[in-house]
N, C-alpha and C positions, 0 to 999 in steps of 0.2 A: 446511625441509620443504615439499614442494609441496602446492598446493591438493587435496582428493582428486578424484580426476578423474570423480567421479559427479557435481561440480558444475561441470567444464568441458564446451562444449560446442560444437561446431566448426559457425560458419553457412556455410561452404563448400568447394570442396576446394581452394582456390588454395595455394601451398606460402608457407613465411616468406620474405622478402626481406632477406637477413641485412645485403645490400651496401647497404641503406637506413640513411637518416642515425639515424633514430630510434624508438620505440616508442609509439605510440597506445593513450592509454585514453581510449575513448569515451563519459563519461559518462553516463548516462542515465535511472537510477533510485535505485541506491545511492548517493548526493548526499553522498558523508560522507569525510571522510581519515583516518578509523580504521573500525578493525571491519569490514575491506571485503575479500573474499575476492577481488574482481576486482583491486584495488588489489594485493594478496598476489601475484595472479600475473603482474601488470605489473613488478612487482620481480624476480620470480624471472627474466622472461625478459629486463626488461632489462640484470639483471646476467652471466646467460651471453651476452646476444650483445655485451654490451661500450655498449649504446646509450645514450641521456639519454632520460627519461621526459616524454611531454607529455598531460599530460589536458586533453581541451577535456570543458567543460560548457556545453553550448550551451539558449539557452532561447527558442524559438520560440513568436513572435506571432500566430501562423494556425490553432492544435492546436486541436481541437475544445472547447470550455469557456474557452477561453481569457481572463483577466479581469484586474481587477484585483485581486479576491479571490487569484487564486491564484498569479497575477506576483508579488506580493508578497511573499507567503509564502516561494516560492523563489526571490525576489532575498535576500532574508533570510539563507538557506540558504548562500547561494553567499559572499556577506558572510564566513559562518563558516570555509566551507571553505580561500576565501582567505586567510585568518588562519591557519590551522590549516597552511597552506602554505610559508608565509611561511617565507624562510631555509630552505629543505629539497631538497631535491636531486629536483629537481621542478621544470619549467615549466607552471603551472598556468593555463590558457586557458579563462576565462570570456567568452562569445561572445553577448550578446543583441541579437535580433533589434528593430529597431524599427519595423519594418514588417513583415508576413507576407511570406515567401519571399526576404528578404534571406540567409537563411544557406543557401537552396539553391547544391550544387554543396562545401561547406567542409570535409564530411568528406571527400569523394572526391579534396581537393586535398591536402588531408593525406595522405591514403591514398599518393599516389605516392613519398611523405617517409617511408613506414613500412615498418620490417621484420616488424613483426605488429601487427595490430590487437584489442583487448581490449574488453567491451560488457559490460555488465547484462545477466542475463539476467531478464527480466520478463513474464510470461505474459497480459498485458492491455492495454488500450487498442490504441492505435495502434502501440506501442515493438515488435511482435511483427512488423507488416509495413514499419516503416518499416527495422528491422534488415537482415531478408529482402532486402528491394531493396538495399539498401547494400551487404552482402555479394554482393550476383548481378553488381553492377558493378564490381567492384575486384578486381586483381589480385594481391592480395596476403590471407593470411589471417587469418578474421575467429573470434574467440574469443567465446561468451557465456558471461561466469561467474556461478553461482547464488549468491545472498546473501540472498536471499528468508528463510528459514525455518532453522527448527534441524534440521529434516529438510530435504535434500535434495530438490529437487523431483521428481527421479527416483530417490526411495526405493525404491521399491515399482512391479512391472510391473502392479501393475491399480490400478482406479481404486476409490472407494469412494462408497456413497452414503449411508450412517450415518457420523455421530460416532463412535458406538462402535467399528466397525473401521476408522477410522481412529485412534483413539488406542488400540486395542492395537497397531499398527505404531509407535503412537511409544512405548507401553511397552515392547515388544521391541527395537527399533533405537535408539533415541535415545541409550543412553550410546556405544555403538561411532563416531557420527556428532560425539557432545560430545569426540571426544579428539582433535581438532586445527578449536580453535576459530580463526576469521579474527582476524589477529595487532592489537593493541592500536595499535602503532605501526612497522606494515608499511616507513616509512622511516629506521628508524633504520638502517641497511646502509652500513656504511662505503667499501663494494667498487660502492656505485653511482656511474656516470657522472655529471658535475656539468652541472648546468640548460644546455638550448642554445636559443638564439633562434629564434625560430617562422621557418618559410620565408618570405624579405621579400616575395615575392608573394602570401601567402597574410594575413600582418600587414596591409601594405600595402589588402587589398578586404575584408576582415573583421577590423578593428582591436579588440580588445581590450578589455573592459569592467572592467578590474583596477579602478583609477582610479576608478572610479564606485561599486564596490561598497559604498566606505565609507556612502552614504548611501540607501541602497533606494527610501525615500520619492521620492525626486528625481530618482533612473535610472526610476523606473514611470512620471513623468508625460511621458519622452522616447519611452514605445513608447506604439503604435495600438494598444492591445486595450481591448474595453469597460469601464466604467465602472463595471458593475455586471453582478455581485456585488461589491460594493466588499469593501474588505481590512478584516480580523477585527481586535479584542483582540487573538486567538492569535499570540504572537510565532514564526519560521520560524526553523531552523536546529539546528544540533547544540546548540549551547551552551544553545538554550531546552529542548530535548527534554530533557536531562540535566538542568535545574534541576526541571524539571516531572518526572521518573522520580524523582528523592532526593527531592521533596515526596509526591508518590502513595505510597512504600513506608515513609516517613518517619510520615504522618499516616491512609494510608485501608488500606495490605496488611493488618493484623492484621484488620480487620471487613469487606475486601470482599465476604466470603462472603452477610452481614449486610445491609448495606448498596449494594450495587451497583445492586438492582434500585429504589430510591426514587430518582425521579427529582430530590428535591429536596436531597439530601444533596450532589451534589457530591464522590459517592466513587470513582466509578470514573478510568478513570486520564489519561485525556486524549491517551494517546499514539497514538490511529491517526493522525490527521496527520503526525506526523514519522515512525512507520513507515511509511507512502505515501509518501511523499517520500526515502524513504531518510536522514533525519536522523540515526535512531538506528538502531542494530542488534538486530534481536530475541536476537542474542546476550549484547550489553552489555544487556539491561533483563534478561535473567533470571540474567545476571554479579550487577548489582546485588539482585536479589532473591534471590539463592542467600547473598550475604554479609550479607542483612539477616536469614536463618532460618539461618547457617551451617550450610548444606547444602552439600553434592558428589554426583555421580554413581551414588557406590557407597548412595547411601540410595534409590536408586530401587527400585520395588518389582521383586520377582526373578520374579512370574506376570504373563504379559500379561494379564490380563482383561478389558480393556476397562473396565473399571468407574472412575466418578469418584473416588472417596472413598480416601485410602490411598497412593496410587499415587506420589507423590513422597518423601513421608516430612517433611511441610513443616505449618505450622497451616494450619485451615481456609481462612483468608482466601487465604493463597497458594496453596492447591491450591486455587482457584476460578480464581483472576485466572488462573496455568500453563496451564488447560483451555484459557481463553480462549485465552491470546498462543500456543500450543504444538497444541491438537487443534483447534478451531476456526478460526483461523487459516491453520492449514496446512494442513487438512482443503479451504479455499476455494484456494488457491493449487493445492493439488494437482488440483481440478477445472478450472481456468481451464490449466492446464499440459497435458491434457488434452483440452478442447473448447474453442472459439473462440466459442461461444455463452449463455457466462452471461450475458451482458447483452443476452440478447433472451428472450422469450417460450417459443423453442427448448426454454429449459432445464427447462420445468417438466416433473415424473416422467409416465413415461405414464399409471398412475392416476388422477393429479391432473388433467390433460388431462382423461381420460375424463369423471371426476367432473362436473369443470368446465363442461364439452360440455353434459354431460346436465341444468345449472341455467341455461344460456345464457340460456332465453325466462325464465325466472325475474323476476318484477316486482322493480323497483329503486324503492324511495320513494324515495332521492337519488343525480339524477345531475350528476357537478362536470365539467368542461370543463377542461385541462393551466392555462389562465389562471386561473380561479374556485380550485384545489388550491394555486396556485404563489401566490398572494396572502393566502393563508390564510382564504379566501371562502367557508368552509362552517356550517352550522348545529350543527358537534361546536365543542364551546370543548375538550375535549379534544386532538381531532386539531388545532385550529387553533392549539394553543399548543407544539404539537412544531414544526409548520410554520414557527411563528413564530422557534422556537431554531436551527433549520438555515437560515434567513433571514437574522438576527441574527447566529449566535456561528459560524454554518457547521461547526456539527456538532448529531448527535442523538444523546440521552439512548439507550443500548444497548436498555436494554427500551423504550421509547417510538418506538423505529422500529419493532419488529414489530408495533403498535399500527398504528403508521402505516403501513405497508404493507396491513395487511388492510382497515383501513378504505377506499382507495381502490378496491383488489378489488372491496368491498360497491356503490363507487358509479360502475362503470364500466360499458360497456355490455356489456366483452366481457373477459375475463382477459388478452387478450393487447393492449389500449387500458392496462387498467391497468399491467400489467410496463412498457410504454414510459413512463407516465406516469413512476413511479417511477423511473425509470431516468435520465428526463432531468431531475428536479427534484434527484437525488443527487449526478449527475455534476456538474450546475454551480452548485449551491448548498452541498455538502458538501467540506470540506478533504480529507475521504479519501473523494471521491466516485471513479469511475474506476479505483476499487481491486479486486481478487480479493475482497475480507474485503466492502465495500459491497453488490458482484455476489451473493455466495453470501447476504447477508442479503435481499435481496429476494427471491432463489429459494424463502429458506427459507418467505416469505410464502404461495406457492405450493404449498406441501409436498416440497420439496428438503429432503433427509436428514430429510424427517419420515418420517410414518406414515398412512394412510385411520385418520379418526374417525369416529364414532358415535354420536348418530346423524345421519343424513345434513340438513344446514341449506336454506334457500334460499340460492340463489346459490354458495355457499361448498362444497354438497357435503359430502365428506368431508373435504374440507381444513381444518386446523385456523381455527375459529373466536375472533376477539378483542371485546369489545367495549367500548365507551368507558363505559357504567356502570359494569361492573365495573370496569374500572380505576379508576375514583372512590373504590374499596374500597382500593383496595390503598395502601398506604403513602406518602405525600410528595406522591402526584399533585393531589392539592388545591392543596398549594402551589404545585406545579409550575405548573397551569392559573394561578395568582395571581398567576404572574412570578417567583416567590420561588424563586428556582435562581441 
């Protein structure tokens, strides 16, 4: 069965090259050998034109953030996939850079060896222009497939600026989209072409990092990227991501409704990482969570409402975590699929702007400089103990980032100093910085898919208001500030 074609998507008009040796998938985001809808259609097409499958996974040294933190991560990743490879009818080309700009030029040499070429399609960071250009210089045709979300990214012709209409689209659409999920083990196909050797000029000036994957540690200390962020506890890769999804639905689904928002519990799920990375599939985590509440399809609810509560037909806990991974989620994806400027200032609503505008001259008792925020240099032992977890563990506590977004708001000179700040402390401090799901929570800071409150603050306006006393109130955060997480 082919992929449905509301998640294919053509980045040029050049025609197939049937008379080419072989079939390119050019990996880029979806980082995984299962549950991979691009994967699904690099099958399909390599088995009609008769060709051998070569995925390169290439991992440049020069990309904006670029670290040890997060080389690591996905040398990790790539470890798995090779494995996961191994013996399968499939030439699997992992390709890292060890200096910035050594893999320029290595799609395009592949490109003349290909009779179609296959991509992630991925609505952020740089992967949006660097495709673009890729596709404008080869002559041969370039495919992006959507694996992003349980929706489609082109579900829906408009855009949305609530939650709530965007999850009455996914209580309307979602079961028709769940009935050809991306296949579990896309190469088991007996009728595929057997593994063919990379073009020897192309081996020959871009050798290969098969060889190396075994040990991640010791391929990161052979590339030039900094040093810092250094690399996390958090292990990279499919096989972590699945140990880490059977423990979350295992120990924390039944109470996450409960417990998500205490930063000190240790309940929520830990999976943005390896969904940024393409580790895991948002289809495989709520595979897994549909057989831990043995649910199906047909329990969804039959009225779109828009309304949280109900709407799955699952316990509380899981119909919380569903919002997350399913309306909120996709609700970011779908904006970034959209516009080119979530991760600027751009994105705040034009109320909030106005708002904002109108608190500009507004006295600031504390103002932090990008160095004093990124050191955790401020006078909140609150905010400075979030800071210190996205430092540390390179991630933040779900509720303790919109803490920490607004609190930099309060200490900047101008909303649109803060969004950068934020922006650039997420991108190269956080494992799922760089992300749609990152981008829309800092917007949210701003008042994205909120609402004008009441009554209007200094500085803040009508934009929703946080503050670090209260938080002292609420559940865990004592600990939290204590270290005790």
């Amino acid at each position: 069965m082919p992929v449905p074609a509301i998640r294919v998507r053509a980045l040029n008009s050049a025609p197939l090259r049937p008379e080419r040796p072989l079939l390119l998938y050019w990996m880029v985001a979806t980082r995984r050998a299962h549950d991979n809808y691009a994967l699904d259609h690099c099958v399909q097409h390599a088995r009609a034109l008769g060709r051998p499958l070569v995925v390169l996974e290439a991992l440049r040294a020069d990309h904006p953030h670029a670290s040890a933190r997060l080389h690591r991560f996905v040398l990790e990743g790539m470890r798995d996939t090779a494995v996961a490879f191994r013996d399968r009818p499939v030439t699997y080309y992992p390709y890292v850079e060890r200096r910035g700009g050594e893999a320029r030029g290595l799609v395009e040499a592949l490109a003349e060896h290909a009779a179609l070429i296959v991509t992630d399609d991925w609505p952020s960071y740089f992967v949006p222009r660097m495709q673009a250009a890729l596709a404008a210089r080869v002559d041969v045709r370039v495919e992006a497939v959507d694996s992003c979300g349980l929706l489609p990214l082109r579900a829906s012709a408009r855009g949305f600026s609530r939650a709530f209409d965007y999850r009455r689209l996914v209580q309307r659409e979602l079961a028709v989209h769940l009935a050809r999920p991306p296949r579990r083990d896309a190469l088991r196909s007996p009728s595929l072409a057997p593994p063919a050797a990379l073009p020897l000029a192309v081996a020959r000036r871009w050798p290969t990092a098969l060889a190396e994957l075994g040990d991640p540690a010791a391929l990161l200390a052979t590339i030039r990227v900094p040093a810092t962020p250094a690399p996390v506890a958090t292990p990279g890769g499919s096989r972590a991501a699945e140990r880490r999804l059977a423990a979350f639905v295992r120990a924390h689904l039944p109470t996450y409704d409960q417990e998500r928002n205490d930063p000190s519990a240790r309940a929520t799920s830990g999976l943005s990482p390896y969904l940024h990375f393409g580790h895991v599939s948002p289809h495989r985590v709520l595979h897994v969570v549909a057989s831990a509440e043995d649910w199906s399809p047909a329990r969804l609810a039959r009225a779109a409402t828009g309304g949280r509560e109900g709407a799955w037909g699952v316990g509380r806990g899981a119909e919380a975590f569903l919002d997350q991974l399913v309306t909120w989620r996709g609700l970011a994806f779908d904006s970034c699929a959209r516009r080119d400027d979530l991760a600027t200032a751009a994105a705040i609503p034009d109320w909030a702007r106005r708002s904002l505008e109108k608190h500009a001259r507004d006295r600031r008792r504390w103002r932090y400089d990008l160095r004093a925020l990124e050191g955790a240099a401020t006078h909140d032992a609150v905010w400075n103990a979030a800071q210190r977890q996205l430092l540390q563990e390179g991630a933040l506590h779900g509720w303790m980032r919109m803490l920490w977004g607004k609190k930099v708001l309060e200490w900047s000179a101008s909303h649109e100093e803060a969004y950068d700040a934020l922006v650039t402390l997420n991108d190269r401090w956080a494992l799922d910085g760089r992300d749609p799901n990152s981008y829309a929570g800092i917007a949210w800071c701003f008042g994205r898919y909120d609402r004008p409150w009441a009554p209007e603050r200094e500085i803040f306006g009508a934009v929703r208001y946080m503050s670090s006393e209260s938080a002292l109130r609420r559940r865990g955060v004592k600990r939290y500030v204590a270290g005790e997480r």
